[in-house]
C-alpha positions as CSV (number, residue, x, y, z in Angstrom):
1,X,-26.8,-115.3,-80.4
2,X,-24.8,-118.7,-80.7
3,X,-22.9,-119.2,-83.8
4,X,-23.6,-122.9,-85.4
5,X,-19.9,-123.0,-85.3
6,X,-19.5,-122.0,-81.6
7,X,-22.4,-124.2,-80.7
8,X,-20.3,-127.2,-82.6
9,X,-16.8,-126.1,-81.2
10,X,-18.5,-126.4,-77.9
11,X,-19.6,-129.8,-78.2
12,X,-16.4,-131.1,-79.5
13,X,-14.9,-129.9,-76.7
14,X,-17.4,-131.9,-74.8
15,X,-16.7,-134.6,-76.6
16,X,-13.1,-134.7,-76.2
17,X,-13.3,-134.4,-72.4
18,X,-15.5,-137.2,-72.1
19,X,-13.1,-139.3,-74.3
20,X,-10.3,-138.8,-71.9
21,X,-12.0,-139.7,-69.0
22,X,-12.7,-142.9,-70.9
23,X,-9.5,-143.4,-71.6
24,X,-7.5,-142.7,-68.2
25,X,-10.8,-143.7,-66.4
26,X,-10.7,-140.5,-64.3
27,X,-14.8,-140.3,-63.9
28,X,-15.5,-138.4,-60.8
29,X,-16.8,-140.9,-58.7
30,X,-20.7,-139.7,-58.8
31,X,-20.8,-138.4,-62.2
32,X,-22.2,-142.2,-63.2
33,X,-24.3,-145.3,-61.7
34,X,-23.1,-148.5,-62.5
35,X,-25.3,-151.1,-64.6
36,X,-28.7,-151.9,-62.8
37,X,-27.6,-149.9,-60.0
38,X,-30.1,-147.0,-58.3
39,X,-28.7,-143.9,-56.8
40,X,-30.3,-141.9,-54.4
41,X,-28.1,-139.1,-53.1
42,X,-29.1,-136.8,-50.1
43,X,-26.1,-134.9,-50.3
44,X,-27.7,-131.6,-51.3
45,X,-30.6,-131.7,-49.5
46,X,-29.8,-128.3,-47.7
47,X,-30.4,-126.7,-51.3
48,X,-33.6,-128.9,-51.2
49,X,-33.0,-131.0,-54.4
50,X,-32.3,-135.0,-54.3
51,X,-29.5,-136.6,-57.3
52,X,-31.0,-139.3,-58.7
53,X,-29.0,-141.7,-61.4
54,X,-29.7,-145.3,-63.2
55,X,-28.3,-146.8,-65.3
56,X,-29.8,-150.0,-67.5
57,X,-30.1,-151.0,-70.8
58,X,-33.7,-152.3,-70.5
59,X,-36.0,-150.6,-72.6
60,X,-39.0,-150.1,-70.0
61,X,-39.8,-146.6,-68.5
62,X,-38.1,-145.8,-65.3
63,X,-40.1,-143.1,-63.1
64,X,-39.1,-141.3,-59.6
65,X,-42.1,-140.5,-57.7
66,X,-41.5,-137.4,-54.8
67,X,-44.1,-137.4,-52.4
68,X,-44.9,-135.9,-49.1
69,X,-48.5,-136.3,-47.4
70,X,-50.8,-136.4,-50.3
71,X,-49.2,-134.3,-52.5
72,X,-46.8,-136.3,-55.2
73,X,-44.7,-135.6,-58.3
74,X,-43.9,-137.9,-60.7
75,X,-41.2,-137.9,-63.3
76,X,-39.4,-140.0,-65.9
77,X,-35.8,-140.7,-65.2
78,X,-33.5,-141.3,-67.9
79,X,-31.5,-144.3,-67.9
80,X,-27.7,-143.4,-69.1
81,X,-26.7,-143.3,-65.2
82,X,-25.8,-139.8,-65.1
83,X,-27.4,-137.6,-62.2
84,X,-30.5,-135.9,-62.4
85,X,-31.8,-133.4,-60.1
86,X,-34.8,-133.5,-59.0
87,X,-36.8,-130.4,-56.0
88,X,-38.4,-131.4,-53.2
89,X,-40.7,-128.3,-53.7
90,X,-43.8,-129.0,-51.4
91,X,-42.4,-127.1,-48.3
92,X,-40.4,-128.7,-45.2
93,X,-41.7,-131.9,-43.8
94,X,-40.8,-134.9,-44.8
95,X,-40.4,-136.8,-47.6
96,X,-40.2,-140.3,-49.5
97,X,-38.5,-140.7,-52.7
98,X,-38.5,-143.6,-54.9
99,X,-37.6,-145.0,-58.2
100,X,-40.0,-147.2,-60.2
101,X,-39.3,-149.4,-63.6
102,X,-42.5,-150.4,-65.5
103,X,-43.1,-153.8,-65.7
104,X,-46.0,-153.6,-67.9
105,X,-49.2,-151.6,-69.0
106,X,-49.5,-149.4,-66.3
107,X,-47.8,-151.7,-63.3
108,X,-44.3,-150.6,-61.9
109,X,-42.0,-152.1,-59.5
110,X,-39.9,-150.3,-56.6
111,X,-36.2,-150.3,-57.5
112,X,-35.2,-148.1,-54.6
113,X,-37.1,-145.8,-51.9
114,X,-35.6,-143.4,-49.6
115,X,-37.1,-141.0,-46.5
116,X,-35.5,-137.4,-46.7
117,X,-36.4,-134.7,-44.7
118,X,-36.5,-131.1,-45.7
119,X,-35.5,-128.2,-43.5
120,X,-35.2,-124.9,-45.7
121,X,-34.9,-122.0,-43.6
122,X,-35.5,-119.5,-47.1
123,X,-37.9,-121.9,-49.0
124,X,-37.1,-119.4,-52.1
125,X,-33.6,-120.5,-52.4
126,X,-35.0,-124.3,-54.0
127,X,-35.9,-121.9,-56.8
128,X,-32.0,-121.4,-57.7
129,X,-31.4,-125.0,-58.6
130,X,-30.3,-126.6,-61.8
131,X,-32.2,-129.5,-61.9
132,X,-33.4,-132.1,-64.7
133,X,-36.6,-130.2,-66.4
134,X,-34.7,-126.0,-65.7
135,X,-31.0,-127.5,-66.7
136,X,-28.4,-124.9,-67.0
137,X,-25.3,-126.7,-66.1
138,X,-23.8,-127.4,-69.3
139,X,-23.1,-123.4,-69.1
140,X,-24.0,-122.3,-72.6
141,X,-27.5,-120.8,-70.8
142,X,-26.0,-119.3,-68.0
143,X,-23.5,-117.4,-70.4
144,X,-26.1,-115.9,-72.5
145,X,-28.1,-114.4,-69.3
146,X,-24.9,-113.2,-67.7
147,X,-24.3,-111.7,-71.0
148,X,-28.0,-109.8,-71.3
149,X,-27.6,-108.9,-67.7
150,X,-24.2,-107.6,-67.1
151,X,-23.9,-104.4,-66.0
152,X,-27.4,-104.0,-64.5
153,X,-27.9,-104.4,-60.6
154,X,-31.1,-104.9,-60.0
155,X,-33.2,-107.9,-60.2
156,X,-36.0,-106.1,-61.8
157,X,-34.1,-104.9,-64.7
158,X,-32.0,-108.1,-64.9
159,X,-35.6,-110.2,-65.3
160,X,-36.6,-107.7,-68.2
161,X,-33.7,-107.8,-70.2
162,X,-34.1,-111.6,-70.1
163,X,-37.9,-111.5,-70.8
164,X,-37.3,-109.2,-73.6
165,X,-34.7,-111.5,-75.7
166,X,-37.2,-114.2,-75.4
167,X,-39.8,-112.3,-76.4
168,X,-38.2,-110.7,-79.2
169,X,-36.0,-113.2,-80.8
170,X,-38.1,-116.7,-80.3
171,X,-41.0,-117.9,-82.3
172,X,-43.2,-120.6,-81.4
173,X,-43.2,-124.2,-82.9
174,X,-46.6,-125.2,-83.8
175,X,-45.0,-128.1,-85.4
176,X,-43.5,-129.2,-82.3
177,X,-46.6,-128.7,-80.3
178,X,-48.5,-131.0,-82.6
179,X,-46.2,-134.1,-82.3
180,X,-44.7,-133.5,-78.9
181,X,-44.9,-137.0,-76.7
182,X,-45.7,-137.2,-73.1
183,X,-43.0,-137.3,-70.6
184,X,-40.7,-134.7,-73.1
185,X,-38.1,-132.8,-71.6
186,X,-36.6,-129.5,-72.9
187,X,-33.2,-129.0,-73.9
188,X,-32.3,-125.5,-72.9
189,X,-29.5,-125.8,-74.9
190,X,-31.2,-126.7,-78.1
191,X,-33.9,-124.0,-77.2
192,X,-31.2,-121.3,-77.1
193,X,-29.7,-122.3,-80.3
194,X,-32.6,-122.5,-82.3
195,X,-35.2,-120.2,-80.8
196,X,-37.8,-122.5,-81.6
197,X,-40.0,-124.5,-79.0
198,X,-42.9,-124.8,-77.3
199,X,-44.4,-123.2,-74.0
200,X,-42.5,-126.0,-71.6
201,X,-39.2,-125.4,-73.7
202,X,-39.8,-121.5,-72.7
203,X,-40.3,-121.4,-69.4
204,X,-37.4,-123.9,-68.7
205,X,-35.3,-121.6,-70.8
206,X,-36.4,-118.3,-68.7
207,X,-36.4,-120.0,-65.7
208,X,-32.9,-121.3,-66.5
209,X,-31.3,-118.4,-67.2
210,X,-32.5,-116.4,-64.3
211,X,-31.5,-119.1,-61.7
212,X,-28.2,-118.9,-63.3
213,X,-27.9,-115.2,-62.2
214,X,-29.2,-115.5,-59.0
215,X,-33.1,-114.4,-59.4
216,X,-35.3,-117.5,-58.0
217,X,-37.5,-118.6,-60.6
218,X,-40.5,-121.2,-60.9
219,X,-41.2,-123.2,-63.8
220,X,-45.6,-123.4,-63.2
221,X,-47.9,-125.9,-65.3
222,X,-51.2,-125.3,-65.3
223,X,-54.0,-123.4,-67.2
224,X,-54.3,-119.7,-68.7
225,X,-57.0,-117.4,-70.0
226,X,-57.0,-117.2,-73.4
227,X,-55.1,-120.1,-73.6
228,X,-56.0,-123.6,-75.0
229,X,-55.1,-126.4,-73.2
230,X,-52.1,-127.1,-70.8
231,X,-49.9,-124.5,-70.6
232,X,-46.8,-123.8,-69.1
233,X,-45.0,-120.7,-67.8
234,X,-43.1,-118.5,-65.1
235,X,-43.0,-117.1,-61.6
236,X,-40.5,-114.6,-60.8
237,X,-39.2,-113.5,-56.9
238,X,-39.1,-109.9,-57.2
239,X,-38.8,-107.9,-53.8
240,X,-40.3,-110.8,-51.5
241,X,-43.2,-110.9,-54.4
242,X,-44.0,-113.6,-57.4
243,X,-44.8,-111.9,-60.6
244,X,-46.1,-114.2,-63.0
245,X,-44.3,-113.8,-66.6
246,X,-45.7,-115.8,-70.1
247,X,-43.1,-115.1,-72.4
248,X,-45.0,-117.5,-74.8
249,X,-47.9,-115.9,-75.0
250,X,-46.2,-112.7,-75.4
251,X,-43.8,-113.9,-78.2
252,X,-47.4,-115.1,-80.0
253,X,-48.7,-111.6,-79.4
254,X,-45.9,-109.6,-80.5
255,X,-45.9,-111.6,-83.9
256,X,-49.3,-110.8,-84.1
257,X,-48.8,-107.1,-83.4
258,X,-51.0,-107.0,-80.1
259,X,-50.0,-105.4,-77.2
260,X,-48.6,-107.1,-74.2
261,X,-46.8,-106.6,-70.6
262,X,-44.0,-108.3,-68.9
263,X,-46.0,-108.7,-65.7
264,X,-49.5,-111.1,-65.9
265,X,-52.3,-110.9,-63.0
266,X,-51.9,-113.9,-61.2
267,X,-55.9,-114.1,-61.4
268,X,-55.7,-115.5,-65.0
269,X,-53.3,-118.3,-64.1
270,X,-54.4,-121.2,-62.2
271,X,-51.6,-123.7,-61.7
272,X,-51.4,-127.5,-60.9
273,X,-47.6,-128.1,-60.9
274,X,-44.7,-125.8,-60.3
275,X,-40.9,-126.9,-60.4
């Protein structure tokens, strides 16, 4: 567990990093876009992801929209010109990627479009990736699962030992679920710290923390048995196979002293978007 005053000690560490940059203007040369200006970078396209920064002060929605044949993905981009990360998860082929800004109601304008093409030769691997909505690059997620998994060596037992301290130390936040606004985006980080959130917080906090150890992981959206509404949760590569894992429904029945396993039949699930 993260100490309030670790969590603060890390962020002031942060924060003083970022200050020196601003003062002996040492920025890496990607880690920002300049005012107004779209950034589409290619340059990991072998890990099957696409960078994607903006930076603006207007206050209309930007969007990047992913598509390939008829499938699409669309997401909201946030504005402070850092990079983003963003899969290109609907198999090789190719692809075009653009970035919209609303101009209003429901009308959007192209900033920037580019044609990629995707040539994974293990599609598995894309599930490895930090990217914007399954972030684990500030570190602080990717300690804690090295932490729960060190010293086991196999995947199987390394996936549990994950499962089981989201299970058994996180609580749902009906609270959150009821005022939650479209286009959210969890904070592993925050999720960690305060083992609170809702099902799209836990499976981008499950799926973070076993991509940071190596285990492909999707983050799936979709709908459940015994579930109300849209719900969100895992699949796992174990052995060439996808187990499907709901550590949200499993947190809710453990506080509710039902029973419940680690691995769901895939039956029950039916999914509309996976990350």
């Amino acid at each position: 567990m993260l100490a309030s005053k670790d969590r603060i000690g890390i962020l002031k560490i942060k924060a003083f990093v970022l200050l020196l940059c601003f003062i002996f203007n040492t920025f890496p040369a990607s880690a920002l876009a300049s005012a107004e200006e779209v950034i589409i970078d290619t340059g990991a396209i072998k890990r099957g992801i696409v960078d994607i920064a903006y930076r603006s002060d207007s206050p209309e929605k930007v969007k990047v929209v992913i598509q390939k044949d008829s499938q699409r993905y669309t997401y909201d981009l946030r504005t402070d010109g850092s990079y983003k990360s963003f899969p290109l998860q609907m198999g090789n082929g190719d692809y075009t990627v653009s970035v919209l800004q609303n101009t209003q109601g429901t009308k959007y304008k192209y900033l920037k479009t580019e044609h990629v093409s995707l040539a994974l030769q293990d599609q598995s691997s894309l599930y490895l990736n930090s990217i914007q909505n399954i972030d684990y690059g500030s570190g602080l997620v990717a300690d804690k699962a090295e932490e729960l998994t060190q010293g086991f060596t196999t995947d199987e037992a390394k996936v549990e030992a994950i499962y089981n301290y989201i299970v058994d130390n996180c609580s749902y936040d009906y609270d959150k679920m009821r005022t939650v606004q479209t286009g959210y985006i969890p904070d592993t980080d925050d999720t960690l710290f305060t083992k609170k959130g809702i099902c799209y917080d836990y499976a981008s906090l499950f799926a973070s923390m076993t991509r940071s150890v190596g285990i492909p992981c999707k983050l799936v959206k979709g709908y459940a048995d015994n579930v109300n509404g849209y719900h969100a949760w895992n699949e796992v590569d174990l052995n060439g196979e996808w187990m499907v894992i709901d550590t949200t429904s499993d947190m809710q029945r453990r506080a509710a002293h039902k029973t419940y396993t680690m691995e769901k039949p895939a039956a029950s699930y039916s999914k509309t978007y996976e990350y």
